[in-house]
C-alpha positions as protocol buffer text, in pm:
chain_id: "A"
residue {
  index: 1
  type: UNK
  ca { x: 13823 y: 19201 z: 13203 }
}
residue {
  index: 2
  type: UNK
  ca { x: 13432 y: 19217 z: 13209 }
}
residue {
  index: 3
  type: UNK
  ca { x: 13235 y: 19493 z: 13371 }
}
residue {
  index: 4
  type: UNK
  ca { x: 12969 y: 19335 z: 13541 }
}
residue {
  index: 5
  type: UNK
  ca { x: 12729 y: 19570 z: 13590 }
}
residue {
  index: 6
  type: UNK
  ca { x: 12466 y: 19492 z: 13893 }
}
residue {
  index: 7
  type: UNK
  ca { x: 12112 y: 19616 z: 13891 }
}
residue {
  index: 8
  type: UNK
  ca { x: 11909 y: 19671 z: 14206 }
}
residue {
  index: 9
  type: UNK
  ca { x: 11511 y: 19674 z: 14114 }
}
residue {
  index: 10
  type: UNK
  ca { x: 11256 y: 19813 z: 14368 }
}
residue {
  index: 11
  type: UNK
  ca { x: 10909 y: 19747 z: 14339 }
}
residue {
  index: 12
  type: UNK
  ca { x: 10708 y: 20133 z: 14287 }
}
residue {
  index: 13
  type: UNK
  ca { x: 10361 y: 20112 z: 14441 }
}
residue {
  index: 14
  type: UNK
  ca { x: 10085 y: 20234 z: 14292 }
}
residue {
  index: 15
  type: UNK
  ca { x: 9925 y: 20557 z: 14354 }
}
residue {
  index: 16
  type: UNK
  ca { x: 9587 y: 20720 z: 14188 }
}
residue {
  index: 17
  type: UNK
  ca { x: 9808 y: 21077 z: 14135 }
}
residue {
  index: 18
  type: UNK
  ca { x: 10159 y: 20997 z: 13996 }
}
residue {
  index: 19
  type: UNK
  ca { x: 10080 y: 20629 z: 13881 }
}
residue {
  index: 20
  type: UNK
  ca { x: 10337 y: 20415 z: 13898 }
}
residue {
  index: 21
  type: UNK
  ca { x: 10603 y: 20644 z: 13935 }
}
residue {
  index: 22
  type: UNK
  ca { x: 10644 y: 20777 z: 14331 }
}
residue {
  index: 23
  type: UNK
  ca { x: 10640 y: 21146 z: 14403 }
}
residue {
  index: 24
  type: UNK
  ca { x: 11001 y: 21299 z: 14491 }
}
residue {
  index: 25
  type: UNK
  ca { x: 10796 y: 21482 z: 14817 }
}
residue {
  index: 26
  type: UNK
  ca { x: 10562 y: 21381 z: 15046 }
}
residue {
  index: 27
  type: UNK
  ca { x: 10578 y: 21794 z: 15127 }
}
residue {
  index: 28
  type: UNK
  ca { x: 10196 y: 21932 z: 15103 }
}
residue {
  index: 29
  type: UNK
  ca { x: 10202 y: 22251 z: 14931 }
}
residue {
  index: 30
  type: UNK
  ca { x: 9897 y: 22464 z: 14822 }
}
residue {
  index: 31
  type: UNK
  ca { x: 9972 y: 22737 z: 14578 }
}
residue {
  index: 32
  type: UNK
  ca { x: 9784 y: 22908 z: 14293 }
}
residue {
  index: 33
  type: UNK
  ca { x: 9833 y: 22723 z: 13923 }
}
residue {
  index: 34
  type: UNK
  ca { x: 9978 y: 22986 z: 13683 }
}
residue {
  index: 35
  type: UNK
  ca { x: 10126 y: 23261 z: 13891 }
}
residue {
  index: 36
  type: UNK
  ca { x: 10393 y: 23306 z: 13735 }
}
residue {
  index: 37
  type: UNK
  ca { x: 10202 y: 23586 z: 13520 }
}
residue {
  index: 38
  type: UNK
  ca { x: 9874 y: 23764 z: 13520 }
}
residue {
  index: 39
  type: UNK
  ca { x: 9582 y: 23598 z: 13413 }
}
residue {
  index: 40
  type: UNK
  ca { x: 9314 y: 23796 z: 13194 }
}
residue {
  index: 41
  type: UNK
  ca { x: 8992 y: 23730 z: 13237 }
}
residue {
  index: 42
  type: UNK
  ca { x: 8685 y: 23870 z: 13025 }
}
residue {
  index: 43
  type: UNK
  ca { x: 8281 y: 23866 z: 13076 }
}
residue {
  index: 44
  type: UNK
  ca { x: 8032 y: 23921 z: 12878 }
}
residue {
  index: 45
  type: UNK
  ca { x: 7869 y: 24279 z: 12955 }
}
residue {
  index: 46
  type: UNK
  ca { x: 7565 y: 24249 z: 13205 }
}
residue {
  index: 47
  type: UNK
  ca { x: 7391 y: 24440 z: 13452 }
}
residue {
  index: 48
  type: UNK
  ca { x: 7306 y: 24145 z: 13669 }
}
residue {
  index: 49
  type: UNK
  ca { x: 7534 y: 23981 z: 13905 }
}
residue {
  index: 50
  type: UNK
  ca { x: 7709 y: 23723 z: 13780 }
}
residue {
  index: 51
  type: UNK
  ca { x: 7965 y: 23402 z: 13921 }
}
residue {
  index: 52
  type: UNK
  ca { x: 8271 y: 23388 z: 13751 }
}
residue {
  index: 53
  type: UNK
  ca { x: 8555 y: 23181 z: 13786 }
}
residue {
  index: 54
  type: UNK
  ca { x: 8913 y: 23353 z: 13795 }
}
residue {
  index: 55
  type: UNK
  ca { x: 9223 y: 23154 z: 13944 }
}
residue {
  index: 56
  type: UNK
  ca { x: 9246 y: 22808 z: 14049 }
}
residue {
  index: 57
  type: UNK
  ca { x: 9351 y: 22680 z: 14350 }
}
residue {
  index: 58
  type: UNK
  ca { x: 9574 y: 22356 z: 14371 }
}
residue {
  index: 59
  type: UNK
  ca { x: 9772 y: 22107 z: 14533 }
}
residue {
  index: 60
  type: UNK
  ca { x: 10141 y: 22127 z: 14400 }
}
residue {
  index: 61
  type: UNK
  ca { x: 10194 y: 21842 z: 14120 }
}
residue {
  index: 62
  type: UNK
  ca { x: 10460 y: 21685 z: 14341 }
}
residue {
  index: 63
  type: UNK
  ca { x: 10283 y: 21692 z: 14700 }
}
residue {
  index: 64
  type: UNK
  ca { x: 10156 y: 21345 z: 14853 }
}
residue {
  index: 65
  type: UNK
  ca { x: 9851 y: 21432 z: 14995 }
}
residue {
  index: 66
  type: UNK
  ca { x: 9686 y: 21230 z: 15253 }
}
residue {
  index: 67
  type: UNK
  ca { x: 9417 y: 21455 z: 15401 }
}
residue {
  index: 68
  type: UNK
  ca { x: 9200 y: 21762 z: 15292 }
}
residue {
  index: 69
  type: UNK
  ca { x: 9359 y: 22123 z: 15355 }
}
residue {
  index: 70
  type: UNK
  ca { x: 9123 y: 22443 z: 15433 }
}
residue {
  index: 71
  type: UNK
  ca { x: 9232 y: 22718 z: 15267 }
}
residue {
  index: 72
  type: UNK
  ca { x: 9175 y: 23069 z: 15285 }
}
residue {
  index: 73
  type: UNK
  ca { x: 9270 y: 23317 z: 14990 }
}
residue {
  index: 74
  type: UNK
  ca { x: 9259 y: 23740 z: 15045 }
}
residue {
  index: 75
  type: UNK
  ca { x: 9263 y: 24013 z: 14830 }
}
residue {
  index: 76
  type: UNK
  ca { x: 9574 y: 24210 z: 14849 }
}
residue {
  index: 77
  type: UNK
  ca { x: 9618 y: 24600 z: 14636 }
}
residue {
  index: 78
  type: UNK
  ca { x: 9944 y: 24584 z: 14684 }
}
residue {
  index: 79
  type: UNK
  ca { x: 10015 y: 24293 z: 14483 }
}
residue {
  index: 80
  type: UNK
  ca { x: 9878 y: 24491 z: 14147 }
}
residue {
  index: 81
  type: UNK
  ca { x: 10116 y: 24752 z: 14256 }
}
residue {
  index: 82
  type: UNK
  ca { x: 10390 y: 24539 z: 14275 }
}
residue {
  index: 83
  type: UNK
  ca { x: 10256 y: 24389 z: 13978 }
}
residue {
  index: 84
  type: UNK
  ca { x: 10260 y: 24766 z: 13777 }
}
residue {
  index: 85
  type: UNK
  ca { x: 10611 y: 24836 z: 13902 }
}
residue {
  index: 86
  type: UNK
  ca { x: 10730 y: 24548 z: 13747 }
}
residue {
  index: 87
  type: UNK
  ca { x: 10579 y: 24537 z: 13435 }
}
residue {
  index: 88
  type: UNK
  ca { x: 10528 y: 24930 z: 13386 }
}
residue {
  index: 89
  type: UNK
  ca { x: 10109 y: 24833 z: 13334 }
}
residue {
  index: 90
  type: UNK
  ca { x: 9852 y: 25077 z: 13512 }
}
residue {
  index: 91
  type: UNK
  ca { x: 9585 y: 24875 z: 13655 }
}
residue {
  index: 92
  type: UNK
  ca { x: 9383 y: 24960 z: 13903 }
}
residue {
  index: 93
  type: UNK
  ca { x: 9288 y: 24740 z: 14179 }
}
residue {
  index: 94
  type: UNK
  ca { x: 8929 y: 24687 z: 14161 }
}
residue {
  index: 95
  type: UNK
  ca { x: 8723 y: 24760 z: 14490 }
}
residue {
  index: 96
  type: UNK
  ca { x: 8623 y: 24541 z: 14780 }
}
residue {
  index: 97
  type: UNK
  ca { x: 8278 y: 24725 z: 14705 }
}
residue {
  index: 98
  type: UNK
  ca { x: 8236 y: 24584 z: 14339 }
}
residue {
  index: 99
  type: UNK
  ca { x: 8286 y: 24174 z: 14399 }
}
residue {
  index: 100
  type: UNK
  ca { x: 8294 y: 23940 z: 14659 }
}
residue {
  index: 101
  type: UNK
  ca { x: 8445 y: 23584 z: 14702 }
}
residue {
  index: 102
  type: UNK
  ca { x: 8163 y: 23291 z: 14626 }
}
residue {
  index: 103
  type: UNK
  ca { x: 8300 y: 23090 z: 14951 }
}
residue {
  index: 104
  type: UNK
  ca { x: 8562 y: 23253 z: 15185 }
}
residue {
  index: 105
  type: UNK
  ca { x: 8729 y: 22873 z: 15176 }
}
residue {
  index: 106
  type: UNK
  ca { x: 8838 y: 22655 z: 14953 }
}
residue {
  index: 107
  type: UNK
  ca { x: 8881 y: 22279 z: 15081 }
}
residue {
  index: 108
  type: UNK
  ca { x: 9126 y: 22008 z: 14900 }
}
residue {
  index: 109
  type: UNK
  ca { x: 9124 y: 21705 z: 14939 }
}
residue {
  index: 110
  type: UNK
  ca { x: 9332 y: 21410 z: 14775 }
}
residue {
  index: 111
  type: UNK
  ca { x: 9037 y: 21312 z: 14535 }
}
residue {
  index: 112
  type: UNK
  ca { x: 8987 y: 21673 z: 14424 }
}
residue {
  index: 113
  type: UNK
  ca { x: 9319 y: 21813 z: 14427 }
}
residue {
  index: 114
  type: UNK
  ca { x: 9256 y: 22137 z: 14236 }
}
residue {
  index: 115
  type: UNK
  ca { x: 8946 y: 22415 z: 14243 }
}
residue {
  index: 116
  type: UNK
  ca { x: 8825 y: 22723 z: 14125 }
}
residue {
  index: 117
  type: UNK
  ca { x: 8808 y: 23059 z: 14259 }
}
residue {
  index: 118
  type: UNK
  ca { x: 8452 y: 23248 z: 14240 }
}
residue {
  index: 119
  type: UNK
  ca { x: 8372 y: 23578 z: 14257 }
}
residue {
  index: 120
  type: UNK
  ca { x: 8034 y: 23690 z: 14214 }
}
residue {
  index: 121
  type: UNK
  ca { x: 8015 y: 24056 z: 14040 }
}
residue {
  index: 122
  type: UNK
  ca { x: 7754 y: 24277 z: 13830 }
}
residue {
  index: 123
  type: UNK
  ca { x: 7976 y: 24370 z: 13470 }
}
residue {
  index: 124
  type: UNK
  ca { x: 7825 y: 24643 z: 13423 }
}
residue {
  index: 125
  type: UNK
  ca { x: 7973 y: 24797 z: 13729 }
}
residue {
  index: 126
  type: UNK
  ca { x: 8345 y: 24772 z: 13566 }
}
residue {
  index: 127
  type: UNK
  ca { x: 8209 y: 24979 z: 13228 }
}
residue {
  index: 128
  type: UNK
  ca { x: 8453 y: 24975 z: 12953 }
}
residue {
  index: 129
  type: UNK
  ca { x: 8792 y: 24981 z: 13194 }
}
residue {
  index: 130
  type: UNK
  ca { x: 9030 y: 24715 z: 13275 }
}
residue {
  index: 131
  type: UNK
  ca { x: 9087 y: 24633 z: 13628 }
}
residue {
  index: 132
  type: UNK
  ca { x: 9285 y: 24409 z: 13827 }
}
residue {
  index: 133
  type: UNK
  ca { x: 9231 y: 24164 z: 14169 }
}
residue {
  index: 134
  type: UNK
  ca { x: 9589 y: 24065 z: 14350 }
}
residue {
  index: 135
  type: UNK
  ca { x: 9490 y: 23756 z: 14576 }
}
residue {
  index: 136
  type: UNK
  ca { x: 9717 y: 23597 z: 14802 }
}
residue {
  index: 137
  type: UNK
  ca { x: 9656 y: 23266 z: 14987 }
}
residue {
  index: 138
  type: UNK
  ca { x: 9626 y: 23397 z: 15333 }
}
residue {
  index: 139
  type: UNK
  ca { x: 9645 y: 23030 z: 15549 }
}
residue {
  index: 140
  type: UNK
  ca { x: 9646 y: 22669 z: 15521 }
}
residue {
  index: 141
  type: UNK
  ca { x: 9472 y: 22386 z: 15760 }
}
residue {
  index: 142
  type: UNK
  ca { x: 9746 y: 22158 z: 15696 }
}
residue {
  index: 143
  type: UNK
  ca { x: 10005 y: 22133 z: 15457 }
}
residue {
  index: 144
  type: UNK
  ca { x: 10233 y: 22482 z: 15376 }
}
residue {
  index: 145
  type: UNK
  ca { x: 10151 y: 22809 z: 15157 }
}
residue {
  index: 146
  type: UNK
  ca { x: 10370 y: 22796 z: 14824 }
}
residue {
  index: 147
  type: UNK
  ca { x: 10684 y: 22994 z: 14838 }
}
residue {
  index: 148
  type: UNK
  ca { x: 10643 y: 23119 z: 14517 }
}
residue {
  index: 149
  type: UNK
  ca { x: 10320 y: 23096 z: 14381 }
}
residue {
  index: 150
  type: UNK
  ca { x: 10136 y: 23193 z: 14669 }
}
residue {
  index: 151
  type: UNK
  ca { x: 9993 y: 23534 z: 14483 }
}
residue {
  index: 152
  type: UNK
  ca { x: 9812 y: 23578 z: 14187 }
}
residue {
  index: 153
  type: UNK
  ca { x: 9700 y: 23912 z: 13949 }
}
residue {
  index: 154
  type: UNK
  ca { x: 9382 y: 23856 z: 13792 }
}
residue {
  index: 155
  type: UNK
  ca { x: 9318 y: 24159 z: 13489 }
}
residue {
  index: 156
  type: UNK
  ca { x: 8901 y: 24169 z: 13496 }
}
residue {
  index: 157
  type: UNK
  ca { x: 8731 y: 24313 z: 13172 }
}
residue {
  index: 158
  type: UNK
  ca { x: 8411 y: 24349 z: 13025 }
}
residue {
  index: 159
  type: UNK
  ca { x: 8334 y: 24289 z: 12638 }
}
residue {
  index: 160
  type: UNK
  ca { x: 8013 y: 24247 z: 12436 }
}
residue {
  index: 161
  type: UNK
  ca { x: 8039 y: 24022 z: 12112 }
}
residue {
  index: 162
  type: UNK
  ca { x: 8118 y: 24311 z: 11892 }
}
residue {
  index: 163
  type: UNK
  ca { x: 8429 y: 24386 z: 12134 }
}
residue {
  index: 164
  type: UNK
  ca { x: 8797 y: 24336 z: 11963 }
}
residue {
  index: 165
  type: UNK
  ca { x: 9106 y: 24358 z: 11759 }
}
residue {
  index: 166
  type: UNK
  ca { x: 9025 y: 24435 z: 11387 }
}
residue {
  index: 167
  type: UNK
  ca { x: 9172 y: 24514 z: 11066 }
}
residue {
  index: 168
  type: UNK
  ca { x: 9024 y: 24810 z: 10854 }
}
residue {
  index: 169
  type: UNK
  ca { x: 8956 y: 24890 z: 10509 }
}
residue {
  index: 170
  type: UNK
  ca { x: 8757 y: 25127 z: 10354 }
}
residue {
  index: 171
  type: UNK
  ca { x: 8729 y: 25513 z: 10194 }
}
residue {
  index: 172
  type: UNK
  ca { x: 8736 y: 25876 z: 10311 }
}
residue {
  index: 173
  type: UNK
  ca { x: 8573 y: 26166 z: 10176 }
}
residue {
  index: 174
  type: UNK
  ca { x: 8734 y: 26459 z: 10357 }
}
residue {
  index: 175
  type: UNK
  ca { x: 8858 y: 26797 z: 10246 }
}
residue {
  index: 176
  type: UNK
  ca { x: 8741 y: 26941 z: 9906 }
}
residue {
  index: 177
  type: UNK
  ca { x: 8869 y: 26663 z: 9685 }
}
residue {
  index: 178
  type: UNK
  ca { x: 8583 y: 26409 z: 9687 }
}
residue {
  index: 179
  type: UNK
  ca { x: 8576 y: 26298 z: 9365 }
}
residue {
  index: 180
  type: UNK
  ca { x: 8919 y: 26064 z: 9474 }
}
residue {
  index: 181
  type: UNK
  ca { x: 8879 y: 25969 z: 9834 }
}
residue {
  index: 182
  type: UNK
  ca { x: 9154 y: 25861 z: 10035 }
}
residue {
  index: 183
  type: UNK
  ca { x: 9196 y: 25490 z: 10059 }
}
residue {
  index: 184
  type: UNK
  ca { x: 9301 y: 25315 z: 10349 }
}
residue {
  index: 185
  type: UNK
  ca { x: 9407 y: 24955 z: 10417 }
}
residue {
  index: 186
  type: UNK
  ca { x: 9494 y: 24890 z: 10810 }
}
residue {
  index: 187
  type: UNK
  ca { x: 9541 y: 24539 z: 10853 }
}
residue {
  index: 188
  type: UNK
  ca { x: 9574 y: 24326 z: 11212 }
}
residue {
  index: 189
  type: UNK
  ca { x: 9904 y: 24430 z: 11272 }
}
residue {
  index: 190
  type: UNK
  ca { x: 9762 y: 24804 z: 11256 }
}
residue {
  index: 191
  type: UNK
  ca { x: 9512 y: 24685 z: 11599 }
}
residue {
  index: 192
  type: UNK
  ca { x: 9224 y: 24905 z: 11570 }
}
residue {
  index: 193
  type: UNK
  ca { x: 9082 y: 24833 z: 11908 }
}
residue {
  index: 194
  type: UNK
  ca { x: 8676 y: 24823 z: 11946 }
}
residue {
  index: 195
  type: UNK
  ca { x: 8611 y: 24868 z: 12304 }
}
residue {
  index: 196
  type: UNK
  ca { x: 8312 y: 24776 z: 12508 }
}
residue {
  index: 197
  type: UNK
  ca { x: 8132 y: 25051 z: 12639 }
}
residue {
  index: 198
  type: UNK
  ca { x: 7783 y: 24897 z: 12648 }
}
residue {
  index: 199
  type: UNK
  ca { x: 7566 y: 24633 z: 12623 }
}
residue {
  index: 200
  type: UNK
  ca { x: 7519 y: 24704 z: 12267 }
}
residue {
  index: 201
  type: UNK
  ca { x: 7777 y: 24971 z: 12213 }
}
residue {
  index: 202
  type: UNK
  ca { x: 8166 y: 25025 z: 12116 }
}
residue {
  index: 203
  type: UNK
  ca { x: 8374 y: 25280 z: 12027 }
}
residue {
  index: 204
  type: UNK
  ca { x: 8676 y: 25273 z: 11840 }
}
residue {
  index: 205
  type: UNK
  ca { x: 9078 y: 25398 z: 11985 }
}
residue {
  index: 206
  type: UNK
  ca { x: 9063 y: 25615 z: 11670 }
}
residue {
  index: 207
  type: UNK
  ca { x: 8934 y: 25589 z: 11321 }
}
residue {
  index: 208
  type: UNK
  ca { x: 9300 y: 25501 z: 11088 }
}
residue {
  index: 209
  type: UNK
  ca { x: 9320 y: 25763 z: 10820 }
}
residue {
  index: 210
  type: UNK
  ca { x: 9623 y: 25824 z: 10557 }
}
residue {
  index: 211
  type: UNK
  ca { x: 9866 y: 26077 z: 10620 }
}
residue {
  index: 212
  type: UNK
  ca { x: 9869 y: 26240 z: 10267 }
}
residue {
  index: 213
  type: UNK
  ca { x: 9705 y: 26154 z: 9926 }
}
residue {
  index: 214
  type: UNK
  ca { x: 9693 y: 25805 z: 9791 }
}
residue {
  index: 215
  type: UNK
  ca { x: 9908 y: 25591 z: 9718 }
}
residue {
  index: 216
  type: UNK
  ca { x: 10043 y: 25758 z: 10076 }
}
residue {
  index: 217
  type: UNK
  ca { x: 9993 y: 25387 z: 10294 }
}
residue {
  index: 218
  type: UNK
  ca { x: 10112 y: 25535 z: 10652 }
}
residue {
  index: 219
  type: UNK
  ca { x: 9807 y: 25596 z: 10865 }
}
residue {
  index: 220
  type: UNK
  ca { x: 9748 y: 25863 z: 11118 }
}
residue {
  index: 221
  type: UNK
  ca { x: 9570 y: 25876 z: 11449 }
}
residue {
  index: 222
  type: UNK
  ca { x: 9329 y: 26188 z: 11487 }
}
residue {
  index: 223
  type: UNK
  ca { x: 9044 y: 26351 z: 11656 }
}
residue {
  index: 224
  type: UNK
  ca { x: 8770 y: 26102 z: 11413 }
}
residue {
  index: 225
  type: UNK
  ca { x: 8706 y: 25871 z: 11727 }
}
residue {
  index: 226
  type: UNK
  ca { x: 8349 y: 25674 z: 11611 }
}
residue {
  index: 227
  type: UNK
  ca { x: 8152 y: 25468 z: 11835 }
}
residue {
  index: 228
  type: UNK
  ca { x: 7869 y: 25264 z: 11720 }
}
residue {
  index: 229
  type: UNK
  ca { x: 7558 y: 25140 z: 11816 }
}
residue {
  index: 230
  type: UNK
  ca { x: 7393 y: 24795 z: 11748 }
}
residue {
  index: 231
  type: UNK
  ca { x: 7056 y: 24668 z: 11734 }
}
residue {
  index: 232
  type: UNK
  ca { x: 7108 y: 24387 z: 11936 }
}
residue {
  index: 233
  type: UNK
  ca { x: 6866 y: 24161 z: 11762 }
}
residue {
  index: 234
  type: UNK
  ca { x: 6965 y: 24253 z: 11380 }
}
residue {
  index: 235
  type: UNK
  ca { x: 7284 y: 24363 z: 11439 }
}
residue {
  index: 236
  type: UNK
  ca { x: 7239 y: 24658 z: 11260 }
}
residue {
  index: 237
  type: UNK
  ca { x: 7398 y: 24972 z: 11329 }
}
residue {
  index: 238
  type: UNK
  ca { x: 7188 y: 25235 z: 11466 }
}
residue {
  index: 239
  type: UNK
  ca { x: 7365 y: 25505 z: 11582 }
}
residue {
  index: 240
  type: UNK
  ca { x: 7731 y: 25619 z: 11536 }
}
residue {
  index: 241
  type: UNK
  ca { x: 7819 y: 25902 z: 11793 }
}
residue {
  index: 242
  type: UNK
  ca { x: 8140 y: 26063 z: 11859 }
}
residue {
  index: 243
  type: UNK
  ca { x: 8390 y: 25915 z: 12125 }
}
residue {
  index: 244
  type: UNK
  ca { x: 8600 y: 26138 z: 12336 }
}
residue {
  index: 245
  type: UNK
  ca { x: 8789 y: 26416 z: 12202 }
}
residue {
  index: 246
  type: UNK
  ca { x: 8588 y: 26380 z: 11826 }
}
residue {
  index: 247
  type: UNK
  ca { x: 8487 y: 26545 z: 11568 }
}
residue {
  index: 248
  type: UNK
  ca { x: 8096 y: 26503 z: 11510 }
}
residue {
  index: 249
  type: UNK
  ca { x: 7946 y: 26218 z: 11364 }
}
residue {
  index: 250
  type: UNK
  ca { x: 7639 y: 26229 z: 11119 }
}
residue {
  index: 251
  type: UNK
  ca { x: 7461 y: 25909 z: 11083 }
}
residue {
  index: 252
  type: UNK
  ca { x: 7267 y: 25800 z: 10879 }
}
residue {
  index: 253
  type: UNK
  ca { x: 7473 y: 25979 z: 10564 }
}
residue {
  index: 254
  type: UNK
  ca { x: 7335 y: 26029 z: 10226 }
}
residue {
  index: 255
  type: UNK
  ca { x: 7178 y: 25719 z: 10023 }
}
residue {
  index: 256
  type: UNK
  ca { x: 7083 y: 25403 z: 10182 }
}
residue {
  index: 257
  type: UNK
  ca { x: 7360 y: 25189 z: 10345 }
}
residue {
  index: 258
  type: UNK
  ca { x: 7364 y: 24825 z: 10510 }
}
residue {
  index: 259
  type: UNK
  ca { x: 7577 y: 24955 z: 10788 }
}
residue {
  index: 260
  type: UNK
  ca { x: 7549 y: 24606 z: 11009 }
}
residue {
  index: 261
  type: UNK
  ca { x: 7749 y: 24338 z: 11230 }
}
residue {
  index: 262
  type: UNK
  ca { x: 7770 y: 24013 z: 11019 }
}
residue {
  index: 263
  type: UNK
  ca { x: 7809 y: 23739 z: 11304 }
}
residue {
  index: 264
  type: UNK
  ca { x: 7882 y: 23487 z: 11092 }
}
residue {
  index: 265
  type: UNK
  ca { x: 8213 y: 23671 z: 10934 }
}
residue {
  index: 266
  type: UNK
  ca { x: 8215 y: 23868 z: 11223 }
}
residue {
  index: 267
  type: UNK
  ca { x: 8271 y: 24192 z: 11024 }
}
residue {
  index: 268
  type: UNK
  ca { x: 8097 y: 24522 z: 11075 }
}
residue {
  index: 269
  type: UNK
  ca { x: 7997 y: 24775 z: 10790 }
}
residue {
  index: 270
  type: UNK
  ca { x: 7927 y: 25058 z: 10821 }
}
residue {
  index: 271
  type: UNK
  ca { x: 7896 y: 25457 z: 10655 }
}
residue {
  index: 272
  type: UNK
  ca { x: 7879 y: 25757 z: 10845 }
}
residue {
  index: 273
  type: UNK
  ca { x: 7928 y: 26150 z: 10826 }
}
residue {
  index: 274
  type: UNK
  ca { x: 8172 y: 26322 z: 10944 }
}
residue {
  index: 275
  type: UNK
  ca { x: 8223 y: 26693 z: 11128 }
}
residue {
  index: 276
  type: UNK
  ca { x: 7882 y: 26856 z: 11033 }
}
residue {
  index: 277
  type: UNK
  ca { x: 8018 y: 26836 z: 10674 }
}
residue {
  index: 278
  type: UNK
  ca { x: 7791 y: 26741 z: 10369 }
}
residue {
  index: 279
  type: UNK
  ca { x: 8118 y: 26621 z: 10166 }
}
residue {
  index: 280
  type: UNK
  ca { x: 8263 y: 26422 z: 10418 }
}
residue {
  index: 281
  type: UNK
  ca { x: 8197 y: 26091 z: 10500 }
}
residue {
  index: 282
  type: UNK
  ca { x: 8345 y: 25780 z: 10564 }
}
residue {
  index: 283
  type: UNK
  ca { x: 8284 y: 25444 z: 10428 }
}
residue {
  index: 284
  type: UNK
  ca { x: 8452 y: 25119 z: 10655 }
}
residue {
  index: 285
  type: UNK
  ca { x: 8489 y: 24790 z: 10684 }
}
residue {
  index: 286
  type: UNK
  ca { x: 8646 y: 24614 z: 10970 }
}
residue {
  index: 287
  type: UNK
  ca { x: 8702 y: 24237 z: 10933 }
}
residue {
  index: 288
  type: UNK
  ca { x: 8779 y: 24081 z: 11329 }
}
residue {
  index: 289
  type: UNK
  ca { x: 9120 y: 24023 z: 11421 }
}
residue {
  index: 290
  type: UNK
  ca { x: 9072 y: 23860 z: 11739 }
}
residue {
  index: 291
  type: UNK
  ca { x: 9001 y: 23923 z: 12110 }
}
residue {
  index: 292
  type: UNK
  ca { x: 9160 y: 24222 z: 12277 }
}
């Protein structure tokens, strides 16, 4: 016997979102894109106020929209606590006092399904610390609030263009045998962090040293925590100062150096003294990894 198979075609009409294929909803549902996870966000360091984008805003994919929807988004601590609970993370939710929303509404409509958040803040304000916004969309004009991407953890930092993840190489002078200096090869996977302090300015998490004489290649964390100062013009170094619980820093050290930011490479040299001592000194390169 023959199957005979029957086919029953429908006509799809057309539609400027989903084409020619129809939507499986005609539910209108607002909800923050990418809230499944926090989203970092970085700014260059200033000490003017500044607009900056930091979550968008959306129709669900799926929804048929018809008309425009008013919405209106808060900011919420207790979704970064939630937030650090679940993910063991520290931040800090950043004050009311430090930002404030560009527009307390957001309006979508069915030609511009998706926008921006704004906030408008001064950099400078947040230093070299992390901090974090939890925003929740607070009511709808029409349409209904996502179920489960309704909230949103923004992380907020501030980094200058010498800010980052690098690898570093270089040679230490320290302790009375100077003639053979310790050699030390950290690369990316070490993350020697160079945090933004300043405009201008960085310090390093620690300085990576060797634990014992070469060919020793395990590195130790101690109390040689440099931070550096550019010339933000030349890009040469012009101070290097000690960072938190350091030793002391001499700088310059001994004969002429080109201790400098290369942009182009985006590698910083650099030779400095260390703990008052005439013998000691350190000699580094650190070749950019990427962002932090």
């Amino acid at each position: 016997m023959t199957a005979v198979v029957s086919l029953l075609i429908t006509s799809c009409k057309q539609d400027n979102v989903f084409g020619d294929i129809e939507p499986n909803t005609e539910r209108v549902v607002v909800e923050f894109a990418d809230a499944s996870e926090a989203r970092n966000v970085s700014m260059n360091y200033s000490n003017d106020v500044i607009t900056l984008d930091i979550a968008q805003l959306r129709f669900m994919s799926r929804s048929y929209v018809k008309e425009g929807s008013t919405v209106k988004i808060i900011a919420d601590p207790s979704i970064v606590d939630a937030y650090n609970d679940d993910n063991g993370t520290s931040y800090e939710h950043l004050s009311a006092g430090y930002f404030g929303f560009d527009s307390p509404e957001t309006v979508l409509t069915p030609e511009e399904r998706s926008k921006n958040v704004r906030i408008k803040i001064k950099p400078s304000d947040l230093g070299s610390d992390e901090y974090a916004i939890g925003l929740a969309i607070s009511s709808v004009s029409s349409g209904e609030i996502s179920t489960a991407a309704n909230k949103i953890v923004i992380v907020l930092s501030v980094k200058n263009k010498y800010d980052g993840i690098y690898a570093v190489k270089g040679y230490a002078f320290l302790g009375t045998n100077t003639s053979a200096p310790y050699f030390f090869d950290a690369d990316c996977s070490y993350e020697v962090y160079a945090i933004t302090t300043g405009p201008n300015t960085i310090e390093l998490d620690a300085q990576p040293l060797l634990t014992g004489n070469p060919p020793e290649t395990t590195y130790g964390f101690g109390n040689v925590i440099p931070a550096f100062t550019f010339n933000p013009v030349t890009d040469a170094v012009t101070a290097v100062t000690p960072a938190g619980g350091s030793v002391s820093m001499n700088y310059p050290y001994g004969l002429p150096y080109s201790s400098r930011y290369d942009p182009a490479t985006k590698s910083i040299y650099v030779k400095f003294g260390v703990n008052n001592n005439p013998a000691w000194y350190i000699i580094d390169t650190l070749t950019y990894c990427g962002p932090r």
